[in-house]
N, CA, C and O atoms as a printed pandas DataFrame, in Angstrom:
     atom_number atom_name residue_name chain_id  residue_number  x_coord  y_coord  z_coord
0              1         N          UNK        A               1   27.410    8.088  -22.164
1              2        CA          UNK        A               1   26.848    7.202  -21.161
2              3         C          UNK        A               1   25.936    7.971  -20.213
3              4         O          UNK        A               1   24.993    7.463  -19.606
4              5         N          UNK        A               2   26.356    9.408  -20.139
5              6        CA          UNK        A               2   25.273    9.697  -18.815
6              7         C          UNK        A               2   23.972   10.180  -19.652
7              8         O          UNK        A               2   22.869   10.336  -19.128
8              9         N          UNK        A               3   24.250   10.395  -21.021
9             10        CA          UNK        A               3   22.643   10.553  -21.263
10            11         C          UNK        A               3   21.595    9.634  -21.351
11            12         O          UNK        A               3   20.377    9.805  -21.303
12            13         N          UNK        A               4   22.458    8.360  -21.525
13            14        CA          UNK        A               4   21.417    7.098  -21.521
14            15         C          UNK        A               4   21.004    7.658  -20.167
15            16         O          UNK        A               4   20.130    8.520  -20.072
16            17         N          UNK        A               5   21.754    7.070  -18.958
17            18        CA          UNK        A               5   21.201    6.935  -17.493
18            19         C          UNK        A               5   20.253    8.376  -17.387
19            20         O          UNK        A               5   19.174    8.130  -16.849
20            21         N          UNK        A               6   20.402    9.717  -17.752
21            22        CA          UNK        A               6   19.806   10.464  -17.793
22            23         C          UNK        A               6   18.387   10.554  -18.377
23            24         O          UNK        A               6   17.581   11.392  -17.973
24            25         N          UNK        A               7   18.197    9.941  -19.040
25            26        CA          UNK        A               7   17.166    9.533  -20.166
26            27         C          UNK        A               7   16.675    8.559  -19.137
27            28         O          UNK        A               7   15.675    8.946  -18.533
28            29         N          UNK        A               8   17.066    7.586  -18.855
29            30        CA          UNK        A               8   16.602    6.282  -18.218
30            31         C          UNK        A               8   15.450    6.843  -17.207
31            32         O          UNK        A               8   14.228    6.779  -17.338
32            33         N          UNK        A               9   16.562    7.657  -15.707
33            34        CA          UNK        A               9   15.918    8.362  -14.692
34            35         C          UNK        A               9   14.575    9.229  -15.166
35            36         O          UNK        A               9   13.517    9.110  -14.548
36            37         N          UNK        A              10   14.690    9.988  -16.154
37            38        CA          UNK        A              10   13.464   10.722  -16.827
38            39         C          UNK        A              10   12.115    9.905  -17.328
39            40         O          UNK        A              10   10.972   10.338  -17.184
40            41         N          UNK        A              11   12.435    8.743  -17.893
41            42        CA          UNK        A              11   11.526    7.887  -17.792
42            43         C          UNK        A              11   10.769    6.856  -16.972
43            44         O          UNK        A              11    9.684    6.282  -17.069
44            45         N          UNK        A              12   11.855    6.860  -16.070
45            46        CA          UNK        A              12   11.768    5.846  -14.855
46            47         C          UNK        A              12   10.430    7.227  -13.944
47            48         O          UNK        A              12    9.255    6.999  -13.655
48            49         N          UNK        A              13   11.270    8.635  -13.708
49            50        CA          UNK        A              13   10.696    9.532  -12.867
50            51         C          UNK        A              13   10.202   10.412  -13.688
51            52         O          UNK        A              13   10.977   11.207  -14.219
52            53         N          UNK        A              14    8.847   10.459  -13.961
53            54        CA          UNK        A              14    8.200   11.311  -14.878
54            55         C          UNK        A              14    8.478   13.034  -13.980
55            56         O          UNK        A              14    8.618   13.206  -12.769
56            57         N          UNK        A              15    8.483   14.028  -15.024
57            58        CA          UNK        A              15    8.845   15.408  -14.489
58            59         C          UNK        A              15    7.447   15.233  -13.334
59            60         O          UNK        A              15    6.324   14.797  -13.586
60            61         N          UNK        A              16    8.063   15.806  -11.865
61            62        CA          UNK        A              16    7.356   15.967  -11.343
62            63         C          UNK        A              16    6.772   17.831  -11.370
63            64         O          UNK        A              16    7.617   18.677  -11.664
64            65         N          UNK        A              17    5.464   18.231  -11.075
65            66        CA          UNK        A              17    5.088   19.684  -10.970
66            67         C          UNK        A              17    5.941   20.166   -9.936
67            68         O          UNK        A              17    6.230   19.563   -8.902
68            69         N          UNK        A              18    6.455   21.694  -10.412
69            70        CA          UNK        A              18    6.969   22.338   -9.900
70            71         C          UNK        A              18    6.780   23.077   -8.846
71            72         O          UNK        A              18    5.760   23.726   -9.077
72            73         N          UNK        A              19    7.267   23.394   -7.622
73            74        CA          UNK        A              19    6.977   24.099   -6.207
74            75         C          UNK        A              19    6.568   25.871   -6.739
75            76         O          UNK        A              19    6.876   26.581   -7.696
76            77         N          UNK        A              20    6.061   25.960   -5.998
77            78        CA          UNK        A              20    5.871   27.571   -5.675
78            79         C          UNK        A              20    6.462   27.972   -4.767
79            80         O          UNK        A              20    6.515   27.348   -3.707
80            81         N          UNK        A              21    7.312   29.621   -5.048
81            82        CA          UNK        A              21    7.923   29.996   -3.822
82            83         C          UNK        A              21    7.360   29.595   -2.702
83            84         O          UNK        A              21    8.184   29.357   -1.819
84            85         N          UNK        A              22    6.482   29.467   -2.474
85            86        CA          UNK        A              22    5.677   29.823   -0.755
86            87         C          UNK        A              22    5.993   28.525   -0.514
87            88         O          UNK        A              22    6.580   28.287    0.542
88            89         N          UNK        A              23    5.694   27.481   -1.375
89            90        CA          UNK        A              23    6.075   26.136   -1.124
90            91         C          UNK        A              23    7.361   25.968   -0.750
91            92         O          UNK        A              23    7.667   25.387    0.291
92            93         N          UNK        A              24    8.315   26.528   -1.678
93            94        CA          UNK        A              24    9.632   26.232   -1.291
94            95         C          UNK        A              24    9.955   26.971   -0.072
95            96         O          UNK        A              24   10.857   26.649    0.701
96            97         N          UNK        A              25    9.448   27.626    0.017
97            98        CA          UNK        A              25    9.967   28.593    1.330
98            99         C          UNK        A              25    9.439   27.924    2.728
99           100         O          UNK        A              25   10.259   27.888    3.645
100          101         N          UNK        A              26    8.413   27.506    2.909
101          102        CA          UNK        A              26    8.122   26.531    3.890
102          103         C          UNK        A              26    8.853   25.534    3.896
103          104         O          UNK        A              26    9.303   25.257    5.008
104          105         N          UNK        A              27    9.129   24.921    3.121
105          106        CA          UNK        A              27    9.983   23.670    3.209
106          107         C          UNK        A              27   11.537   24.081    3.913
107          108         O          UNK        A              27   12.253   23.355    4.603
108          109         N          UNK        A              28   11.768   25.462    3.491
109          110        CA          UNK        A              28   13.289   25.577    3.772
110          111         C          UNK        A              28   12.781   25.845    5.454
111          112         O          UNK        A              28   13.255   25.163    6.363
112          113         N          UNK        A              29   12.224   26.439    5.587
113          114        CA          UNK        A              29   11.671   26.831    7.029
114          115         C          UNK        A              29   11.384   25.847    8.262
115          116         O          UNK        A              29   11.421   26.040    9.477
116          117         N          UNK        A              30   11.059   24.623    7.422
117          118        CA          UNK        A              30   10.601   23.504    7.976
118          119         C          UNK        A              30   11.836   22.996    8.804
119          120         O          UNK        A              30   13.008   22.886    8.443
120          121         N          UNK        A              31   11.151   22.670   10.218
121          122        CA          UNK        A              31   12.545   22.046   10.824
122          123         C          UNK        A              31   12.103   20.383   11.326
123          124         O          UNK        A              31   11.251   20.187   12.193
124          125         N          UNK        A              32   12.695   19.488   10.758
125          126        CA          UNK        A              32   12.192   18.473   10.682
126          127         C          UNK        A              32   13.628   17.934   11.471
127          128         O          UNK        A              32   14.749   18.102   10.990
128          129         N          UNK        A              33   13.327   17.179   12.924
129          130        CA          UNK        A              33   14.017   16.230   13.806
130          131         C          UNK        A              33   13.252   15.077   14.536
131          132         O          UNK        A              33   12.570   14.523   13.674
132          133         N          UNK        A              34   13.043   14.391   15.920
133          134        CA          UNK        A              34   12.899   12.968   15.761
134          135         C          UNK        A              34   11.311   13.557   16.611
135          136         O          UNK        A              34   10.303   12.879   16.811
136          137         N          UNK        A              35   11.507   14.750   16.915
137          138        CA          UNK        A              35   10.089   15.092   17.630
138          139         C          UNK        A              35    9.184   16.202   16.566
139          140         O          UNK        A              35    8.474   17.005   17.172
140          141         N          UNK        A              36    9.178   16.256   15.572
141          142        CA          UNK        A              36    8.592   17.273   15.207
142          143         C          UNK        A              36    9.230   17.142   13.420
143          144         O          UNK        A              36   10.394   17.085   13.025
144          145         N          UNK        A              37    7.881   17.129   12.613
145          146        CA          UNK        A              37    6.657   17.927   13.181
146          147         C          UNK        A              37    5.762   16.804   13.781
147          148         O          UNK        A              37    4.642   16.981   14.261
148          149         N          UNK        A              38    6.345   15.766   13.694
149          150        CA          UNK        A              38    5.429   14.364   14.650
150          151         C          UNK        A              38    6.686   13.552   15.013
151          152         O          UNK        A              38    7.754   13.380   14.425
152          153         N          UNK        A              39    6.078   13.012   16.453
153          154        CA          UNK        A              39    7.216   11.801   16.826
154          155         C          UNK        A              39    7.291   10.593   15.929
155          156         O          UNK        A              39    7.602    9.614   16.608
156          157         N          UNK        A              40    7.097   10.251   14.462
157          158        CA          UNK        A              40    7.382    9.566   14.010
158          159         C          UNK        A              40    8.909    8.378   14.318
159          160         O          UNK        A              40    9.171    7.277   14.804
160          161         N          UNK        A              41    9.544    9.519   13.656
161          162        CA          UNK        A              41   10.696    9.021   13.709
162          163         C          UNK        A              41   11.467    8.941   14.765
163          164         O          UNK        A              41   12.567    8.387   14.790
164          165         N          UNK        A              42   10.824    9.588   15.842
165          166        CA          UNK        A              42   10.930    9.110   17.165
166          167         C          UNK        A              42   10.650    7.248   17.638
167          168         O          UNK        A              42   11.474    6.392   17.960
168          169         N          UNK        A              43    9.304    7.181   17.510
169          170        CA          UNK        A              43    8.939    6.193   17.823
170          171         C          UNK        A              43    9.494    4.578   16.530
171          172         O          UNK        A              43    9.526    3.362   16.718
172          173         N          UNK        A              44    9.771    5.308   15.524
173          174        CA          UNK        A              44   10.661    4.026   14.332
174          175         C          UNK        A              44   12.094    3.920   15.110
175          176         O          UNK        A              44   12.646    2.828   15.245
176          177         N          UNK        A              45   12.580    4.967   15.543
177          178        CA          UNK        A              45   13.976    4.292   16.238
178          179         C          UNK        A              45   13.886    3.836   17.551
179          180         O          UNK        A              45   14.835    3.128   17.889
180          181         N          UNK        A              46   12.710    4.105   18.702
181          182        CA          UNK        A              46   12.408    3.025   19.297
182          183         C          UNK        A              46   12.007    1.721   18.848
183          184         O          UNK        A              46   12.211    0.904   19.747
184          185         N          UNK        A              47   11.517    1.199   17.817
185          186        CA          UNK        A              47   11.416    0.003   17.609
186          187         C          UNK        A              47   12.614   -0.809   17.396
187          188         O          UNK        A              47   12.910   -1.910   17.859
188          189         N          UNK        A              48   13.434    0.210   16.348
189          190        CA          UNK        A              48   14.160   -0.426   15.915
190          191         C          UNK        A              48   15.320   -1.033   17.100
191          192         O          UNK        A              48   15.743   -2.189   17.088
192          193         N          UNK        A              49   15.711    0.012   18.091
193          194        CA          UNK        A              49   16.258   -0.034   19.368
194          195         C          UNK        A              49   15.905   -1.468   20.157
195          196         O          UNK        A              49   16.607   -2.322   20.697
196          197         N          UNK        A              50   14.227   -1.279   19.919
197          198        CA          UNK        A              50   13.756   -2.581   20.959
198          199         C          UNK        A              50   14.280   -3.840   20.103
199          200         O          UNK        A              50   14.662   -4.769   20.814
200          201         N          UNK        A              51   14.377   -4.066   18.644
201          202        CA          UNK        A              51   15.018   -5.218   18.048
202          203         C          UNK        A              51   16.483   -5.971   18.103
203          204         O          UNK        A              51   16.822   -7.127   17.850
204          205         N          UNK        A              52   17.239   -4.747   18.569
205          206        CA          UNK        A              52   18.294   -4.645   18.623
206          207         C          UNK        A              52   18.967   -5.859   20.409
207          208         O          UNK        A              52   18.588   -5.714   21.571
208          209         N          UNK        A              53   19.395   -6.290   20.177
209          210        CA          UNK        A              53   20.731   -6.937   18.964
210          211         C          UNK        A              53   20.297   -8.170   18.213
211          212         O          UNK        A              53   20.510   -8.442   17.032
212          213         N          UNK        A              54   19.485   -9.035   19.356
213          214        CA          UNK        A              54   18.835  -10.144   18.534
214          215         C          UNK        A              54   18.018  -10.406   17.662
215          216         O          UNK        A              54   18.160  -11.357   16.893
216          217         N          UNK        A              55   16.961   -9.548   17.639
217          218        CA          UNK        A              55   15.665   -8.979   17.123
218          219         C          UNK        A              55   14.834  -10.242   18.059
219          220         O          UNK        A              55   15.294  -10.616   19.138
220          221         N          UNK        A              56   13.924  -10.656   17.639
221          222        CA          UNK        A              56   12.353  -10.811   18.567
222          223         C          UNK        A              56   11.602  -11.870   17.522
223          224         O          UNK        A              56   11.365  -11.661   16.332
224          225         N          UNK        A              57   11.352  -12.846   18.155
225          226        CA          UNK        A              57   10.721  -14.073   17.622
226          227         C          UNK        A              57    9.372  -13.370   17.414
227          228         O          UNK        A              57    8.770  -12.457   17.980
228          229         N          UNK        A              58    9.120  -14.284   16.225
229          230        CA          UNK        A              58    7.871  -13.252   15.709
230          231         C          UNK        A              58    6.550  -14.799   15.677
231          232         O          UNK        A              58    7.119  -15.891   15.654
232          233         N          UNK        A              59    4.974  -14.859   15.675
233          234        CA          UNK        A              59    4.583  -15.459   15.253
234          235         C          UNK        A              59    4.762  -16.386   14.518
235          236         O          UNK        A              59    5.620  -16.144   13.670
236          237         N          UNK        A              60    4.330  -17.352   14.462
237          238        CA          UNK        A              60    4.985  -18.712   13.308
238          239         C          UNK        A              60    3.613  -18.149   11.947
239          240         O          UNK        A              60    4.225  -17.991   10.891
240          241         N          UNK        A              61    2.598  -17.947   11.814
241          242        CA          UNK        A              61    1.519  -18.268   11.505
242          243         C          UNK        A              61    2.050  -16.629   10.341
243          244         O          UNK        A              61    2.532  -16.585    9.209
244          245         N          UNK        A              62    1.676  -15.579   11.275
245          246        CA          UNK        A              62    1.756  -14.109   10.434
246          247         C          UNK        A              62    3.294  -13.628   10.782
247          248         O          UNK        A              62    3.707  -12.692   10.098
248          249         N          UNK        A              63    3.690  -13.871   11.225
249          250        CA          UNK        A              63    5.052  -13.198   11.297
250          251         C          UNK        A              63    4.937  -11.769   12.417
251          252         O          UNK        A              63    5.859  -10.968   12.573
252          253         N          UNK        A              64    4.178  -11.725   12.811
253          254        CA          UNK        A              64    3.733  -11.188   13.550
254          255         C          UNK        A              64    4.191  -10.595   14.945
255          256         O          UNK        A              64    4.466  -11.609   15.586
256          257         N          UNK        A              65    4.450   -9.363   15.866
257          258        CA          UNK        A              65    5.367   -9.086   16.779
258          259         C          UNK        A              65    4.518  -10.077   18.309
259          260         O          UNK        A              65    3.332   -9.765   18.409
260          261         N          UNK        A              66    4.934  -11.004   19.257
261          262        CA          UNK        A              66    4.275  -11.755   20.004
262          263         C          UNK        A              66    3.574  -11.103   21.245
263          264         O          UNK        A              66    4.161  -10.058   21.523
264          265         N          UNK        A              67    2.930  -11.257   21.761
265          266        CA          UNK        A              67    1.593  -11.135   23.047
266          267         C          UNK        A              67    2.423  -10.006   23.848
267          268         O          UNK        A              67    2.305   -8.844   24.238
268          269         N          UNK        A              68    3.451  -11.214   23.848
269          270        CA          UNK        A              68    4.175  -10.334   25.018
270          271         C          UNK        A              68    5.068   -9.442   24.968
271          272         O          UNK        A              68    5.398   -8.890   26.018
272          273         N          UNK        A              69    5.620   -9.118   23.854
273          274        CA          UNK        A              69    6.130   -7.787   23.778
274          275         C          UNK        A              69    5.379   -6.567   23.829
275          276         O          UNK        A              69    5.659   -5.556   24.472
276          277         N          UNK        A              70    4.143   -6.824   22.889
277          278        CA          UNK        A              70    3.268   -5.699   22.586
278          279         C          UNK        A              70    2.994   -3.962   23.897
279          280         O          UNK        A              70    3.062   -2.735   23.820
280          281         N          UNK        A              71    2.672   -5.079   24.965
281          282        CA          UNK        A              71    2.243   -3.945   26.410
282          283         C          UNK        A              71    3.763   -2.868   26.177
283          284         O          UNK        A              71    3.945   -1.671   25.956
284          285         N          UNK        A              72    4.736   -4.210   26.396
285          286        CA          UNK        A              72    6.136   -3.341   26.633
286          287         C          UNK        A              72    6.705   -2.168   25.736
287          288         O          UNK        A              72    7.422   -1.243   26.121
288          289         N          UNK        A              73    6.058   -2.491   23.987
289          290        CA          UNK        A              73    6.954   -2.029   23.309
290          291         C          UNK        A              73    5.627   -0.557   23.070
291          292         O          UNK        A              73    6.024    0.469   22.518
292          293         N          UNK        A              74    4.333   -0.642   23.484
293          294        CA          UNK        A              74    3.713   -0.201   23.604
294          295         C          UNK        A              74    3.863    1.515   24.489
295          296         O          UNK        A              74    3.518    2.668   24.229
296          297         N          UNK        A              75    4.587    0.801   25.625
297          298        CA          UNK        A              75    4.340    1.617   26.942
298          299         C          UNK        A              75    6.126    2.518   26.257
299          300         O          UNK        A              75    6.292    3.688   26.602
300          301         N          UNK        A              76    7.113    1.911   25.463
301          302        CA          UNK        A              76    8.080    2.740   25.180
302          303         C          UNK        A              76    7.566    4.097   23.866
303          304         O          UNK        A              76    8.403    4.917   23.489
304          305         N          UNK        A              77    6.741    4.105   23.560
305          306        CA          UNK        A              77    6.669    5.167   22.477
306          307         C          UNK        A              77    5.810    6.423   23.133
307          308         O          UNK        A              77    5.372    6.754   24.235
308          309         N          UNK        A              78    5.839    6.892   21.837
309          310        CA          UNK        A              78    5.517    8.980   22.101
310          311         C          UNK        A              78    4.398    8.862   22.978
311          312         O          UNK        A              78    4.313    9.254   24.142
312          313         N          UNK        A              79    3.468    8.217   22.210
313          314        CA          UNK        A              79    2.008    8.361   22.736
314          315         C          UNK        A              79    1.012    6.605   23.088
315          316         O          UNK        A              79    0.153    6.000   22.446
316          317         N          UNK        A              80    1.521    6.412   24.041
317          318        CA          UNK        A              80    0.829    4.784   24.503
318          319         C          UNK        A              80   -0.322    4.526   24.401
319          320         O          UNK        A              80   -0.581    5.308   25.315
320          321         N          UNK        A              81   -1.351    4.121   24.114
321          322        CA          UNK        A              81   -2.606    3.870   23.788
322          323         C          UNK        A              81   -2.609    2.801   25.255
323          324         O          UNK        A              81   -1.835    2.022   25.811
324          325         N          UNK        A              82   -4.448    3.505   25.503
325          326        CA          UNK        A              82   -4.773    2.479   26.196
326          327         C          UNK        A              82   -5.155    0.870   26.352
327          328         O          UNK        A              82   -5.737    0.883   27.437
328          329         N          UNK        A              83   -5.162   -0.128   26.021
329          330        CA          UNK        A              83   -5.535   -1.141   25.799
330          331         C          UNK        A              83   -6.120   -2.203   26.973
331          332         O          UNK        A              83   -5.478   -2.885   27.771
332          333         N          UNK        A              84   -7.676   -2.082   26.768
333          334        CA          UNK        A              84   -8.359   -3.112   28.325
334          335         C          UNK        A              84   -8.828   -4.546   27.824
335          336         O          UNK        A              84   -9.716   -5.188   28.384
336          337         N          UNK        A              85   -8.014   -5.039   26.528
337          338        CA          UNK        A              85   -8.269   -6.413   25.848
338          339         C          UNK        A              85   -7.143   -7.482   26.625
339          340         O          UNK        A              85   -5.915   -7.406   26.654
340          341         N          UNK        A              86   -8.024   -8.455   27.210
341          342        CA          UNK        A              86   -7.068   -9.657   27.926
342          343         C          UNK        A              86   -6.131   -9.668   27.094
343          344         O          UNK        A              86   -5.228   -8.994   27.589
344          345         N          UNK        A              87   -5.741  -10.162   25.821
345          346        CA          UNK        A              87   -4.910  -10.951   25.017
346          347         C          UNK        A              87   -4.797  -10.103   23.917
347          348         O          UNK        A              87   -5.148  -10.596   22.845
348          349         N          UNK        A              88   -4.278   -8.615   23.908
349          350        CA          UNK        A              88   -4.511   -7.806   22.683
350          351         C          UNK        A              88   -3.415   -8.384   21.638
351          352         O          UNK        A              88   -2.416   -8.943   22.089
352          353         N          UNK        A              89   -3.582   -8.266   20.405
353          354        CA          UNK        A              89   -2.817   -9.225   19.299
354          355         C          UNK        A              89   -2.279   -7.730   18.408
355          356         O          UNK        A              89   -3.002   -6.750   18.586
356          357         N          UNK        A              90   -1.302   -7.584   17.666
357          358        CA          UNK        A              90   -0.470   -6.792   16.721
358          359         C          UNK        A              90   -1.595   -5.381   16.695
359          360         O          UNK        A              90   -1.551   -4.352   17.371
360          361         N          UNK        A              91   -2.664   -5.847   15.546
361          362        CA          UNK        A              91   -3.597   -5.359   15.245
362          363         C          UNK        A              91   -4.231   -4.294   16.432
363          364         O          UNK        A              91   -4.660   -3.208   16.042
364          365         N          UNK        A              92   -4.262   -4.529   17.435
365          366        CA          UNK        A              92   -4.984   -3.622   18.573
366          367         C          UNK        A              92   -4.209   -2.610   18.866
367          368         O          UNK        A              92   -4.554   -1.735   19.659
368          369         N          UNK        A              93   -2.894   -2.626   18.156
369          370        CA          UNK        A              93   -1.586   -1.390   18.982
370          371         C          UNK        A              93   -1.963   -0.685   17.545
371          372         O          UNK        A              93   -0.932   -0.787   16.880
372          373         N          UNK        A              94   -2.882   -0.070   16.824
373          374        CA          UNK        A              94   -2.927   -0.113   15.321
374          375         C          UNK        A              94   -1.317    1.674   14.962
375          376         O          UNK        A              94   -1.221    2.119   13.818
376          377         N          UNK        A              95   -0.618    2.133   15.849
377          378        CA          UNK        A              95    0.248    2.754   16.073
378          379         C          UNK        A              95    1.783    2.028   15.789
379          380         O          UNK        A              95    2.697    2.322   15.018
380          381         N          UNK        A              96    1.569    0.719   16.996
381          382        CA          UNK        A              96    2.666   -0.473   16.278
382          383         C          UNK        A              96    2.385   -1.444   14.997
383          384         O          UNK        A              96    3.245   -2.181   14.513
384          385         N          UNK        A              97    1.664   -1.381   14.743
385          386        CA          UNK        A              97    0.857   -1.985   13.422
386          387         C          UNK        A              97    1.741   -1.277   12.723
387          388         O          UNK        A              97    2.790   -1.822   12.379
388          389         N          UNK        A              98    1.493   -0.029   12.412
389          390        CA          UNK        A              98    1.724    0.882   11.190
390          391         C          UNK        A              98    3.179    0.461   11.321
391          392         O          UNK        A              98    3.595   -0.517   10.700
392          393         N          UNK        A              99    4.089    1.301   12.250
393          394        CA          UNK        A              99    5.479    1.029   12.473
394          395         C          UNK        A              99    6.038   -0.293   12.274
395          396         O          UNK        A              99    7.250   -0.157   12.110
396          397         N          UNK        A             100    5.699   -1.503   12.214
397          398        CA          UNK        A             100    6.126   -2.316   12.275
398          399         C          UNK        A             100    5.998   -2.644   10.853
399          400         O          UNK        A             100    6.951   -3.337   10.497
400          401         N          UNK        A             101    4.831   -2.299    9.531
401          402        CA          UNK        A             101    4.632   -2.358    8.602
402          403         C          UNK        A             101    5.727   -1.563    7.978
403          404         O          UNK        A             101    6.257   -2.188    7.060
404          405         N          UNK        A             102    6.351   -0.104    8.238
405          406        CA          UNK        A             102    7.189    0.663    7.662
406          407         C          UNK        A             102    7.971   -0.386    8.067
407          408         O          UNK        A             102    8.337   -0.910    7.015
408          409         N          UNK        A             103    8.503   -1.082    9.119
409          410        CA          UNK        A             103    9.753   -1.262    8.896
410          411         C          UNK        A             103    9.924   -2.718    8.217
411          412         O          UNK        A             103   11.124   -2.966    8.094
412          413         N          UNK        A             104    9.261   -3.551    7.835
413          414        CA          UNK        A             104    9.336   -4.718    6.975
414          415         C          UNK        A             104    9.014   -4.016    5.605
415          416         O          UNK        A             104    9.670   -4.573    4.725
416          417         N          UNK        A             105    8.358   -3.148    5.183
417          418        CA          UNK        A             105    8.391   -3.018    4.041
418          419         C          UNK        A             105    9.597   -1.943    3.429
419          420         O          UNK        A             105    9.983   -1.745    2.277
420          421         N          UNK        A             106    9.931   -1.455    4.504
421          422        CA          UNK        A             106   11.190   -0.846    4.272
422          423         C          UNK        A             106   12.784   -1.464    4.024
423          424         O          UNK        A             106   13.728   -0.820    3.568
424          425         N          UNK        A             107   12.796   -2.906    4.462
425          426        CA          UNK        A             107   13.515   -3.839    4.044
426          427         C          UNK        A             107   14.698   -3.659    5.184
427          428         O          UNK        A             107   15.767   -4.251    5.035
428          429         N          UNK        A             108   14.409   -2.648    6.552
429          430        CA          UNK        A             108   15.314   -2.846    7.522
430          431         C          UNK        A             108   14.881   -3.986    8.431
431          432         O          UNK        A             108   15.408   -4.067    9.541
432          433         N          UNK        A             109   14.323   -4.528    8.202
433          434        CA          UNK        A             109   13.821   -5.898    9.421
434          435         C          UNK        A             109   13.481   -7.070    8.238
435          436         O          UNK        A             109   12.708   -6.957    7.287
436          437         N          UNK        A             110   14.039   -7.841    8.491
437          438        CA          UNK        A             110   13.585   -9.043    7.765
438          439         C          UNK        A             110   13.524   -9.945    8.592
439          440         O          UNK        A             110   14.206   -9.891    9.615
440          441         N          UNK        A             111   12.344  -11.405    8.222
441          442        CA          UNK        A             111   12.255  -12.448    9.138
442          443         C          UNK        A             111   13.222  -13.910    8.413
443          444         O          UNK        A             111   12.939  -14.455    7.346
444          445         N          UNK        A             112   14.298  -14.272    9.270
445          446        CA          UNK        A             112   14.805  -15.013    9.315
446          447         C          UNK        A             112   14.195  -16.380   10.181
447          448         O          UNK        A             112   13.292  -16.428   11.017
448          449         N          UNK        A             113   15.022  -17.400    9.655
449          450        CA          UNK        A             113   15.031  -19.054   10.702
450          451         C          UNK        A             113   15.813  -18.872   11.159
451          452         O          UNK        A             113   16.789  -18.301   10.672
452          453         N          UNK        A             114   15.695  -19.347   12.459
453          454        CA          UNK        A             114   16.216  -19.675   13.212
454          455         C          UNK        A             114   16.108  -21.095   14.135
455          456         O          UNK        A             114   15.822  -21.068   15.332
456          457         N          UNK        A             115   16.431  -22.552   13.249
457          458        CA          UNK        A             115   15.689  -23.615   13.619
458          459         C          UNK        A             115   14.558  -23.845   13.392
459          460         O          UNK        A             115   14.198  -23.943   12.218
460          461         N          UNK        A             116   13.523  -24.023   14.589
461          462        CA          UNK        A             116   12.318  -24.048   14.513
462          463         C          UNK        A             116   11.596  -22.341   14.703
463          464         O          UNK        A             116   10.384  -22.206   14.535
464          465         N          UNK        A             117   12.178  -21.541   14.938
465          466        CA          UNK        A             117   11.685  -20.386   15.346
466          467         C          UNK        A             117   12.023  -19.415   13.494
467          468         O          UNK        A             117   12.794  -19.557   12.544
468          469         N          UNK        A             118   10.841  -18.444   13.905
469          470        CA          UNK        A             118   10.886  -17.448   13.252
470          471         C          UNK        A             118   11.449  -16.273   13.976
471          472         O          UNK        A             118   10.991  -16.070   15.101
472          473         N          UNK        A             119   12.568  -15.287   13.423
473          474        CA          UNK        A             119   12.660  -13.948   14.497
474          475         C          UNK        A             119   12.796  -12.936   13.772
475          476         O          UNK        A             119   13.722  -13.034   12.967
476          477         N          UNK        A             120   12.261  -12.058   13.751
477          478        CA          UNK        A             120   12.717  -10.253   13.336
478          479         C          UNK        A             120   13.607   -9.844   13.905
479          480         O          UNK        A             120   13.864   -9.637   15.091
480          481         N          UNK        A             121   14.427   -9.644   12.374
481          482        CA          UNK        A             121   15.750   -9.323   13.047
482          483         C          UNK        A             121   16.387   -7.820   12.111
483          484         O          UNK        A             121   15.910   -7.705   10.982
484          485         N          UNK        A             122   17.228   -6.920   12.475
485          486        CA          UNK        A             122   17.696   -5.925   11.090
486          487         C          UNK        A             122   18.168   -6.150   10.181
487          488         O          UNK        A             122   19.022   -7.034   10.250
488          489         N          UNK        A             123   17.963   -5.636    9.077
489          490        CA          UNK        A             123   19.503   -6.080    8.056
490          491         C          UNK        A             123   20.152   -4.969    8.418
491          492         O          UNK        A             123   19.707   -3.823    8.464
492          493         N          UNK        A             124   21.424   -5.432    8.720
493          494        CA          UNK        A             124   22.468   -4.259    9.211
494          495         C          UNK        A             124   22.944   -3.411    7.656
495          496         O          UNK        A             124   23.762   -2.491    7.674
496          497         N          UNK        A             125   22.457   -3.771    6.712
497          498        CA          UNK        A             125   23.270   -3.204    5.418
498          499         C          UNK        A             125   22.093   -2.076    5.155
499          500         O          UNK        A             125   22.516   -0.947    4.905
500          501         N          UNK        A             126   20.742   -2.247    5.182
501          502        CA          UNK        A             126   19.686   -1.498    4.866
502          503         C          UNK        A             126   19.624   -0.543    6.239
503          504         O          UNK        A             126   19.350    0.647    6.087
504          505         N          UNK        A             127   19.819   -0.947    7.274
505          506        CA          UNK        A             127   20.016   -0.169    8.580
506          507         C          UNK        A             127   20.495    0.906    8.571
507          508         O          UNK        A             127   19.876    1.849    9.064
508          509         N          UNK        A             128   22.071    1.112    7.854
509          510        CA          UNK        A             128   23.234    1.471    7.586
510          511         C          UNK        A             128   22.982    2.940    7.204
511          512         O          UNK        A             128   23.170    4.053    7.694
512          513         N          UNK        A             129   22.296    2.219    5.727
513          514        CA          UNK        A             129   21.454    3.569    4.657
514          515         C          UNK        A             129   20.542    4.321    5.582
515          516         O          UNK        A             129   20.379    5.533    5.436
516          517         N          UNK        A             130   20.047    3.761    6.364
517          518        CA          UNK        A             130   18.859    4.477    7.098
518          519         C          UNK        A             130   19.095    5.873    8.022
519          520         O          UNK        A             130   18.141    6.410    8.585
């Protein structure tokens, strides 16, 4: 049985090219936490934080994070962008753009009903793994 699944994975994951010491040796060297070598993953567990517990009614139309969170959820991350647009929409935070894209396509936020409302909310099971 494990050579099927073994076989399977090999076909599923073609051999990837092999590291070079120097490669591997940077990597071991590499110290990767929530600030470094970018606040990434800094600023994904602020979002996820800001969703938390209810998650956040999203657009009816795009699903989209609303007007009025944006400034707020804006002004909580690494690096805040300026924004001098009356009515800036998802798209103008293009920092929360991205983040908000990792995390729906990452399958920790999904948009649920709620009645008439749409809301972004976590899946606590994909969360979990995270």
């Amino acid at each position: 049985m494990e050579d099927i699944f073994a076989r399977l994975e090999r076909t599923l994951n073609p051999e990837l090219p092999s590291l070079t010491e120097s490669q591997k040796q940077l990597l071991q060297q590499l110290s990767i936490d929530q600030n470094q070598p970018g606040t990434i993953l800094h600023d994904f567990q602020t979002l996820i934080d800001f969703l938390q517990p209810n998650g956040v009614e999203v657009s009816s139309v795009n699903n989209l994070l609303p007007l009025k969170v944006l400034s707020e959820l804006n002004s909580r991350l690494s690096h805040p962008i300026e924004n001098k647009l009356k009515r800036p929409v998802q798209k103008a935070y293009p920092y929360i753009n991205g983040l908000y894209l990792l995390l729906r396509s990452s399958g920790i936020a999904k948009i649920r009903s709620q009645g008439k409302r749409e809301v972004l909310v976590l899946d606590a099971a994909t969360l979990e793994s995270w």
